[in-house]
ZAPA-210404 format. One record per residue (C-alpha): residue number from 1; x, y, z. Coordinates in steps of 0.25 Angstrom, whole numbers, always signed. Layout:
BEGIN
+-----+-------+-------+-------+
!  nr !    px !    py !    pz !
+-----+-------+-------+-------+
! NUM !     X !     Y !     Z !
...
+-----+-------+-------+-------+
end
This chain:
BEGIN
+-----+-------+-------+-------+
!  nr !    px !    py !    pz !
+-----+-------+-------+-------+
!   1 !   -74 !   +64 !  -114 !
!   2 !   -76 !   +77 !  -121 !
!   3 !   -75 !   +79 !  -135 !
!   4 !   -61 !   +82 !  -132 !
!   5 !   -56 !   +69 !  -126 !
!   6 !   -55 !   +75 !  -113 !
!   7 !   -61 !   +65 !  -103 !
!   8 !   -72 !   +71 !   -95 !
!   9 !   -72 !   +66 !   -78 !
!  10 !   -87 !   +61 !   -73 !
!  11 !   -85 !   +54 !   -61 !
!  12 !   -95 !   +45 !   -62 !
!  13 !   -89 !   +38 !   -74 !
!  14 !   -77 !   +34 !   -69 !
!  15 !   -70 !   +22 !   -68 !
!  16 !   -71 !   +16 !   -53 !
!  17 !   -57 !   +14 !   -48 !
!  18 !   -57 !    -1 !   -44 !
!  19 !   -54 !    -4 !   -29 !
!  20 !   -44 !   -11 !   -24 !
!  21 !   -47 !   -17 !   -10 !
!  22 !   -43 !   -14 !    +4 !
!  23 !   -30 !   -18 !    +9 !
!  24 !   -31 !   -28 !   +21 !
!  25 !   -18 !   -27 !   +31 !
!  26 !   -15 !   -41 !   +35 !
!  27 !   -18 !   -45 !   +48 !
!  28 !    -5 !   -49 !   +54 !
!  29 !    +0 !   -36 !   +52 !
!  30 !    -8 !   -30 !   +64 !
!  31 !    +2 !   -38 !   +73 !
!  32 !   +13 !   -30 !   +69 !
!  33 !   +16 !   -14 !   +75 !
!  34 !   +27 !   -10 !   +67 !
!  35 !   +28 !    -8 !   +52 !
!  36 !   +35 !    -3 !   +41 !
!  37 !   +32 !    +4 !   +27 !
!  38 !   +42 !    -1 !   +16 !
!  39 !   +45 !    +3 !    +2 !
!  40 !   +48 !    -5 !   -10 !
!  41 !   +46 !    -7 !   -24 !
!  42 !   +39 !   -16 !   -33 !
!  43 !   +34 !   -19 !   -47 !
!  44 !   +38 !    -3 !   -49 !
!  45 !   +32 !    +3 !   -38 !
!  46 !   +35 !    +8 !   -24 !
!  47 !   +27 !    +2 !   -15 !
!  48 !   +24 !    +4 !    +0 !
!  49 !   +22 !    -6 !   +11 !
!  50 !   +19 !    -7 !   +25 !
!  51 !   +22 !   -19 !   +32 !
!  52 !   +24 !   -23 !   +48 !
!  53 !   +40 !   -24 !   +50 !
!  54 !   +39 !   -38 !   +57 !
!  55 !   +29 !   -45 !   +46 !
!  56 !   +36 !   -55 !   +35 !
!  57 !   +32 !   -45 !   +26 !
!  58 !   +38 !   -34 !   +30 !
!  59 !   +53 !   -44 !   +29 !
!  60 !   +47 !   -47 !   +14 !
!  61 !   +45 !   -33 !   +10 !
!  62 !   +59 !   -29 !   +16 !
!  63 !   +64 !   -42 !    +7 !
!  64 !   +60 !   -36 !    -5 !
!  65 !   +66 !   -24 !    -6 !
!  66 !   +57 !   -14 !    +2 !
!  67 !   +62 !    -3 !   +12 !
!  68 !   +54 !    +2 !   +24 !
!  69 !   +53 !   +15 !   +25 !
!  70 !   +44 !   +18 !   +39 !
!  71 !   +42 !   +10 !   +50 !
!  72 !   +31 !   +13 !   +57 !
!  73 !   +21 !    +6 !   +70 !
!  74 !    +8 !    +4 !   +69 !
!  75 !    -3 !   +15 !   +78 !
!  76 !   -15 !    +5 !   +82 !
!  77 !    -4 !    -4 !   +91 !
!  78 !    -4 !    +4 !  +103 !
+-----+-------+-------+-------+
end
C-alpha cells in the first residue's frame, strides 16, 4: 500500500486462487447420442445443465422444475 492507502499490484504476492478439481463425466453417459441442455433455478441462481434425454436424470431434472432449452446429438457417434 502507498502512504495513501491505495493498494499497490505485485504479482508475486498474490493469493493463489484454490483449485477446484476436474469434472469427470460418468460413464454411462457415453451410451447415450442424444442430449439436451436444460435450465432451472436453485438456491438463488440460474444454473445450467446438460444431461442425455433417455437417462433417469434427465426425468429428475424435468421433475423439479427445469425446462430444456436445446437439444442437441452428440459429433464423436458417427
Amino acid at each position: 500500500m502507498t502512504k495513501n492507502g491505495i493498494p499497490i499490484d505485485i504479482p508475486s504476492q498474490r493469493k493463489k486462487a484454490p483449485t477446484t478439481g476436474k469434472f469427470t463425466v460418468p460413464k454411462d453417459f457415453y451410451k447415450y447420442k442424444r442430449f439436451a441442455t436444460m435450465v432451472g433455478y436453485e438456491d438463488g441462481c440460474n444454473v445450467t445443465v446438460t444431461a442425455p434425454m433417455g437417462h433417469p436424470e434427465f426425468k429428475a431434472l424435468l421433475a423439479q422444475g427445469y425446462q430444456v432449452i436445446d437439444i442437441w446429438d452428440r459429433r464423436d457417434i458417427a
